[in-house]
C-alpha positions as a Markdown table, in Angstrom:
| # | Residue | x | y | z |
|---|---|---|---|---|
| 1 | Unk | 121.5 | -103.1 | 13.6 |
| 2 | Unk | 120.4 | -105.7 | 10.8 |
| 3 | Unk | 118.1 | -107.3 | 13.7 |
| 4 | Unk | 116.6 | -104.2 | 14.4 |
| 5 | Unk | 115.3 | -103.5 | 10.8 |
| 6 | Unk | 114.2 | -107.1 | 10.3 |
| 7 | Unk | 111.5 | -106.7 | 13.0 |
| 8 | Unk | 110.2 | -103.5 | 12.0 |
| 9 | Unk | 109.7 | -105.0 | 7.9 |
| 10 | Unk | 107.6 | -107.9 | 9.8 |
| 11 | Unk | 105.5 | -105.8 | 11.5 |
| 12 | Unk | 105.3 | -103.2 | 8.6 |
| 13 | Unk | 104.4 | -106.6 | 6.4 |
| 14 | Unk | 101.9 | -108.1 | 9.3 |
| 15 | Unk | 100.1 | -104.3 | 9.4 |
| 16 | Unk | 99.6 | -104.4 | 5.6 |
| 17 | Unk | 98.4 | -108.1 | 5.2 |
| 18 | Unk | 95.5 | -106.5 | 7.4 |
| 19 | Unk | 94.6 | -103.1 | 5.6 |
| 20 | Unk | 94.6 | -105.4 | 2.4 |
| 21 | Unk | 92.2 | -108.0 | 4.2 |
| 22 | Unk | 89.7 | -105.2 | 5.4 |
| 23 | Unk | 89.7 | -103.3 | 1.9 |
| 24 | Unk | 89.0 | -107.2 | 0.6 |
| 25 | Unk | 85.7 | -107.3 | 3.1 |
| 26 | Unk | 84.4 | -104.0 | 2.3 |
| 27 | Unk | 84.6 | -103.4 | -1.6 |
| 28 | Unk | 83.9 | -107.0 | -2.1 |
| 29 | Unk | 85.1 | -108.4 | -5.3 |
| 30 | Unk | 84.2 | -108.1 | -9.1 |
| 31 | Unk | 82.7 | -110.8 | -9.7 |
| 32 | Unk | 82.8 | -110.5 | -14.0 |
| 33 | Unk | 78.6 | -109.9 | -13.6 |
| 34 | Unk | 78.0 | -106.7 | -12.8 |
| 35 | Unk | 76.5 | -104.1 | -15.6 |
| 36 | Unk | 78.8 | -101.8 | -16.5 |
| 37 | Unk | 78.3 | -98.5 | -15.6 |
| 38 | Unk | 78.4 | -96.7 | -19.6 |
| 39 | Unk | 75.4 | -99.4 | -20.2 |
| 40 | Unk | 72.6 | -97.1 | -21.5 |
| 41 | Unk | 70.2 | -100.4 | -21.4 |
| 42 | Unk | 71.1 | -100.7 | -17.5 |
| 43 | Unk | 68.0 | -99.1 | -15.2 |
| 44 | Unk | 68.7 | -97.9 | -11.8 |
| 45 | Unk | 67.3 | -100.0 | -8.9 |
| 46 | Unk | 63.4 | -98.9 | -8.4 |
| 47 | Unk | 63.2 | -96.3 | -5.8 |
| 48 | Unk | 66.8 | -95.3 | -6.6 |
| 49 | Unk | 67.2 | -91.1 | -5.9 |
| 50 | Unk | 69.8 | -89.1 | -7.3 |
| 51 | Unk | 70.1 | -85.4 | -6.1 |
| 52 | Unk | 72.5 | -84.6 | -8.9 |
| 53 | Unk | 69.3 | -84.7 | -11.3 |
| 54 | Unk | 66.9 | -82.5 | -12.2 |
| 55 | Unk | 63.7 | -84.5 | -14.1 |
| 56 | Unk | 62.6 | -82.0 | -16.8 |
| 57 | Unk | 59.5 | -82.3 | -18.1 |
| 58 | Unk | 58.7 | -84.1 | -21.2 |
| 59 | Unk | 58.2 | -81.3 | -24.0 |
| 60 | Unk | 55.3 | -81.8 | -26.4 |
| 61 | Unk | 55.6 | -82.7 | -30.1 |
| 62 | Unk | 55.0 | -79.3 | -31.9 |
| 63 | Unk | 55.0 | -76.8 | -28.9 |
| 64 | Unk | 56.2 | -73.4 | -30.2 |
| 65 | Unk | 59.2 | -71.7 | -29.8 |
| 66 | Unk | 58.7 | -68.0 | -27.5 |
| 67 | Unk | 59.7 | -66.7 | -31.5 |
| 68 | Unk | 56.7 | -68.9 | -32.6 |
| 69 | Unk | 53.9 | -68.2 | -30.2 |
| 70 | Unk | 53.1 | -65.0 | -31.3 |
| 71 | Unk | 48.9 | -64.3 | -31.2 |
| 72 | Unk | 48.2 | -63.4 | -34.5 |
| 73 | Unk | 44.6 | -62.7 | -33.8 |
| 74 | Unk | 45.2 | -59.1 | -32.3 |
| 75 | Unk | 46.7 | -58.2 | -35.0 |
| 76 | Unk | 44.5 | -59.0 | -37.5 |
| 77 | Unk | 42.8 | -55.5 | -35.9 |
| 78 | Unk | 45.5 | -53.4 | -37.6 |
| 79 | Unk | 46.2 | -55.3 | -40.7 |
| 80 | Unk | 44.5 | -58.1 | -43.0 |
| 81 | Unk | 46.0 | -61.7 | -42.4 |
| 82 | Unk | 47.5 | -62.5 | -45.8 |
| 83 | Unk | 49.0 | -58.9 | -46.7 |
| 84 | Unk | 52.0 | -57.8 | -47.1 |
| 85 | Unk | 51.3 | -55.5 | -43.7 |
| 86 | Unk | 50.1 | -58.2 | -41.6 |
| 87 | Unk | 53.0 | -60.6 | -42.4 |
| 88 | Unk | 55.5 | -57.3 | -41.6 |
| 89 | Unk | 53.6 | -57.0 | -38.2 |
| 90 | Unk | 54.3 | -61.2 | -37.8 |
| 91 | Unk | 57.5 | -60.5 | -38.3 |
| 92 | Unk | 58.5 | -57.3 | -36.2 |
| 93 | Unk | 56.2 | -58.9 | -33.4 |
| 94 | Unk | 58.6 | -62.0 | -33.4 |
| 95 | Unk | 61.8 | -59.8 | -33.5 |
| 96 | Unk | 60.6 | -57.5 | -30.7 |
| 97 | Unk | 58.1 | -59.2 | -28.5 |
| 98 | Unk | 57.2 | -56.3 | -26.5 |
| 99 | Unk | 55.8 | -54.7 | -29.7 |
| 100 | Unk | 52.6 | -53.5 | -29.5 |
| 101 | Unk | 50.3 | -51.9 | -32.2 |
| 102 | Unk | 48.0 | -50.1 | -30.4 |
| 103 | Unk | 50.6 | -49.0 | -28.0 |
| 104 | Unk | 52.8 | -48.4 | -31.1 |
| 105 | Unk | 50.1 | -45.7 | -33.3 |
| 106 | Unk | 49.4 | -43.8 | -29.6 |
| 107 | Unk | 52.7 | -42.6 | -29.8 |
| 108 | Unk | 53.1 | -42.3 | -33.4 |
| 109 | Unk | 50.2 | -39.8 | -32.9 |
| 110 | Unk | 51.7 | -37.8 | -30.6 |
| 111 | Unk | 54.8 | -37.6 | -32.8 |
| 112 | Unk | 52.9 | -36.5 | -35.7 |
| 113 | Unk | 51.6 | -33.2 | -33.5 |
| 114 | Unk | 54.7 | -32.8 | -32.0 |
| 115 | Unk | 56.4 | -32.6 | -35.6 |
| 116 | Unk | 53.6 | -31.1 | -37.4 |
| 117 | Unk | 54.1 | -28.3 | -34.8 |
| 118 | Unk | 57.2 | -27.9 | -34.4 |
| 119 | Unk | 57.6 | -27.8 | -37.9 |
| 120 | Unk | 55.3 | -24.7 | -38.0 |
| 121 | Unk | 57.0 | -23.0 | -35.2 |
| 122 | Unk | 60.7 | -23.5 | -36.3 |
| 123 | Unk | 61.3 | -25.0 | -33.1 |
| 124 | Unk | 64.6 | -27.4 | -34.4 |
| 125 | Unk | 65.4 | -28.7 | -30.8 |
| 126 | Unk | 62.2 | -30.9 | -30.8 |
| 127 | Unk | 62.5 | -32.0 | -34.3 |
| 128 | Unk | 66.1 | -33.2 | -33.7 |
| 129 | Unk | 64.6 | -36.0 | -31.1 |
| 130 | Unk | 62.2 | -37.0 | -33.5 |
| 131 | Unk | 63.6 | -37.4 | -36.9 |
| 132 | Unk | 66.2 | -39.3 | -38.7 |
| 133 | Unk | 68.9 | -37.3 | -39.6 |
| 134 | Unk | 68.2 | -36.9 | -43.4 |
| 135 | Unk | 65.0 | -36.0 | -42.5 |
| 136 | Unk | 65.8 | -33.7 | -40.1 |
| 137 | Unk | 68.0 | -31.6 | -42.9 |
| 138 | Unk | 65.2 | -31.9 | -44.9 |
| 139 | Unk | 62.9 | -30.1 | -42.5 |
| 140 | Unk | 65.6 | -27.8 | -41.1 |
| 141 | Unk | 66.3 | -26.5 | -44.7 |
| 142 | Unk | 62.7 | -25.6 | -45.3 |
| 143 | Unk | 62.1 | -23.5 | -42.1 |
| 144 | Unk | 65.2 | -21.8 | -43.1 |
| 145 | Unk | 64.2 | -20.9 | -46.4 |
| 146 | Unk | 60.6 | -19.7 | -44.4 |
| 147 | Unk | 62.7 | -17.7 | -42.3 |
| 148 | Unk | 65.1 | -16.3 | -44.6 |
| 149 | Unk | 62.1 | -14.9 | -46.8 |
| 150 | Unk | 60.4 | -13.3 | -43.3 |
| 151 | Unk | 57.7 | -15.8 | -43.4 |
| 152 | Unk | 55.8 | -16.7 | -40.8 |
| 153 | Unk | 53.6 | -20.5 | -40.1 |
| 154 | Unk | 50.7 | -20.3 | -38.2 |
| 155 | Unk | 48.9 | -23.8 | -36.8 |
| 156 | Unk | 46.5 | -24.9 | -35.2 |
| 157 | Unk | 46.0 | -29.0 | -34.3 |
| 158 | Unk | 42.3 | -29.9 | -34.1 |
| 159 | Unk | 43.1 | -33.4 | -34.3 |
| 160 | Unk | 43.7 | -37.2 | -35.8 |
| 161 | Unk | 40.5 | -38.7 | -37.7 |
| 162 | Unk | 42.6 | -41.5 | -38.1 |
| 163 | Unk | 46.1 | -43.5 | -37.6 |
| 164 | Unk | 46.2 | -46.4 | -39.8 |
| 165 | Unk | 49.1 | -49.1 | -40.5 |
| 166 | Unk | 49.8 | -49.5 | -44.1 |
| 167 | Unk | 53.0 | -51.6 | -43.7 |
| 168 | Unk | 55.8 | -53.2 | -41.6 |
| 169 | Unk | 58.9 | -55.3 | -41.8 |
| 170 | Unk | 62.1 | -55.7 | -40.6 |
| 171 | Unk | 65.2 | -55.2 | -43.2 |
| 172 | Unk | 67.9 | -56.5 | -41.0 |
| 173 | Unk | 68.1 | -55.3 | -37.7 |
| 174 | Unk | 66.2 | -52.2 | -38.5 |
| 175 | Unk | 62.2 | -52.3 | -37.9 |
| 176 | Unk | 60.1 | -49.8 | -39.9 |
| 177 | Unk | 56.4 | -49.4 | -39.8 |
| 178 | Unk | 54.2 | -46.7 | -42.2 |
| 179 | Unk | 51.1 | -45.3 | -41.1 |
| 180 | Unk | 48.4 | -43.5 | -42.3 |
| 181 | Unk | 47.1 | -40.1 | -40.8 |
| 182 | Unk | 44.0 | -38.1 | -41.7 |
| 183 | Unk | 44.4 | -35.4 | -39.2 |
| 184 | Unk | 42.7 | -31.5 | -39.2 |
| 185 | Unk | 44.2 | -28.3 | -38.4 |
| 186 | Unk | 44.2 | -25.2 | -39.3 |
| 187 | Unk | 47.2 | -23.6 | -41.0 |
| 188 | Unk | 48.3 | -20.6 | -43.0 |
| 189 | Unk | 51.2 | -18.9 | -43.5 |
| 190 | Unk | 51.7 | -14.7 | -43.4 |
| 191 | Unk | 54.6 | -12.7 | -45.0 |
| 192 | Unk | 56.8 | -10.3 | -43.3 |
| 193 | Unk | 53.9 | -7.5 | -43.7 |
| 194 | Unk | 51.9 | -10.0 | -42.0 |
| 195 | Unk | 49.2 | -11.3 | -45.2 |
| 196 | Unk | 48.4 | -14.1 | -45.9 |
| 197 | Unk | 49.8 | -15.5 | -48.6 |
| 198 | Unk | 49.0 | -19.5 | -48.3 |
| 199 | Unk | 46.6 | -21.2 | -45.8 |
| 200 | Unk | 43.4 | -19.7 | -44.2 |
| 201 | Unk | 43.5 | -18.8 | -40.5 |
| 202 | Unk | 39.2 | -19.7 | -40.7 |
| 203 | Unk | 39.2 | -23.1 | -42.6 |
| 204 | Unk | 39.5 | -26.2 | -40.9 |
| 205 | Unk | 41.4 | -28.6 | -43.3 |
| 206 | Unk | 42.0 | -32.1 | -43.2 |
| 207 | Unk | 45.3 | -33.3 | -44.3 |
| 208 | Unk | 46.1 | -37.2 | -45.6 |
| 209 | Unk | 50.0 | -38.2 | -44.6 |
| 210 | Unk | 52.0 | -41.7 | -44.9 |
| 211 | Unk | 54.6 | -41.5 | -42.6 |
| 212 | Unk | 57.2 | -44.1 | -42.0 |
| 213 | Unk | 59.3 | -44.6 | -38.5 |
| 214 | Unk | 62.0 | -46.6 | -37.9 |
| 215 | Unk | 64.2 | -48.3 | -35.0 |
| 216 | Unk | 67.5 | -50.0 | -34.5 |
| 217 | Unk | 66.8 | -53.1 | -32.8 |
| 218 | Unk | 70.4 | -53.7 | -32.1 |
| 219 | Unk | 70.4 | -49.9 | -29.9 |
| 220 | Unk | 69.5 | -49.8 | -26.9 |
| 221 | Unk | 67.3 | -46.5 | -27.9 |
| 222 | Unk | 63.7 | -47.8 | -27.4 |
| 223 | Unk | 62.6 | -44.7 | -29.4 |
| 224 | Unk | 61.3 | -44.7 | -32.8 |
| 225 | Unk | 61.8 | -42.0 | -35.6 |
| 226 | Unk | 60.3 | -40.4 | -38.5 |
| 227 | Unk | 62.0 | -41.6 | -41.8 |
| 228 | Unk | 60.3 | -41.0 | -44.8 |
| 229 | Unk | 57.3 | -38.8 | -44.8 |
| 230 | Unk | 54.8 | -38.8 | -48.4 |
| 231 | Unk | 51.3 | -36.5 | -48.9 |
| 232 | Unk | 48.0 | -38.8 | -49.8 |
């Protein structure tokens, strides 16, 4: 029995003097020469390819951040570079970069006849989507004193003369920009016995507003709305 386990742990032994001597042939041995591999002075072999790496290209000294590269030339159209409003526009065009002025006062126009409106017609449905809450009381309380003394509003939009930006900024993540409106209309306002008592249904006036709108930039409501409203 001893016999028989002597010649298998000889040829066990013979079979793993060979693995070891082909191992030996193909790794080769260290010789004590060879660069290490944390080496950061050590270049790979010209020509050398490694699929594992992705060459980026090398930035330039002073390119701009996406935050940075605003173009400030358009909107010197809607505000003086140096002012207080331009630097606000700067600002709320680096915060939101899909801000656009122009964009911005054609629908703050159309929100200054939908409120102006809807203000004169009591209609609180429309004014709800437009103004910030405080507001919103504001205007609801006056059309319910109107109301409650049988008043009545007549109006009638002729039109903006002019939409101007008269400031910007952001004050955390809230964004707030005032403009300016010269608009005309024609407005007057008749008792229960149906007089006139304010207003004439004939004239054509023009009315000077600064109105300021706001949005949350952290909600995901792209709609701005009325804040403040002052007569010019």
């Amino acid at each position: 029995m001893s016999g028989f386990f002597d010649v298998y742990s000889i040829i066990f032994l013979i079979i793993a003097v060979v693995i070891f001597m082909r191992l030996g042939s193909v790794l080769g041995r260290r010789t004590g020469n060879e660069p290490s591999p944390f080496d950061p002075n050590v270049k790979p072999p010209a020509g050398a390819r490694n699929d594992n790496v992705v060459s980026l290209p090398p930035r330039e000294h002073g390119s701009a951040t996406p935050a940075d590269s605003v173009d400030l030339e358009p909107l010197a159209k809607y505000a003086t570079p140096g002012t207080p409003a331009h630097d606000g526009l700067v600002a709320l065009s680096k915060a939101t970069p899909d801000f656009e002025p122009e964009h911005f006062l054609a629908g703050a126009r159309v929100a200054y006849e939908m409120i102006v409106t809807a203000f004169a017609q009591g209609d609180r449905a429309s004014l709800k989507s437009l103004l910030a809450n405080d507001v919103y009381e504001g205007f609801v309380s006056a059309i319910t004193e109107r109301e409650g003394r049988g008043e009545a509003t007549e109006l009638t939009f002729v039109g903006i003369e002019e939409s101007k930006i008269t400031a910007a900024g952001l004050e955390g993540r809230s964004a707030h920009v005032s403009v300016r409106f010269v608009a005309e209309l024609i407005n007057c306002t008749r008792d229960k016995e149906g007089r006139v008592i304010e207003g004439d249904p004939t004239d054509v006036q023009t009315i000077r507003d600064a109105w300021t709108f706001a949005r949350d930039l952290s909600s995901r409501d792209p709609n701005w709305k009325l804040v403040a409203t002052e007569a010019v």
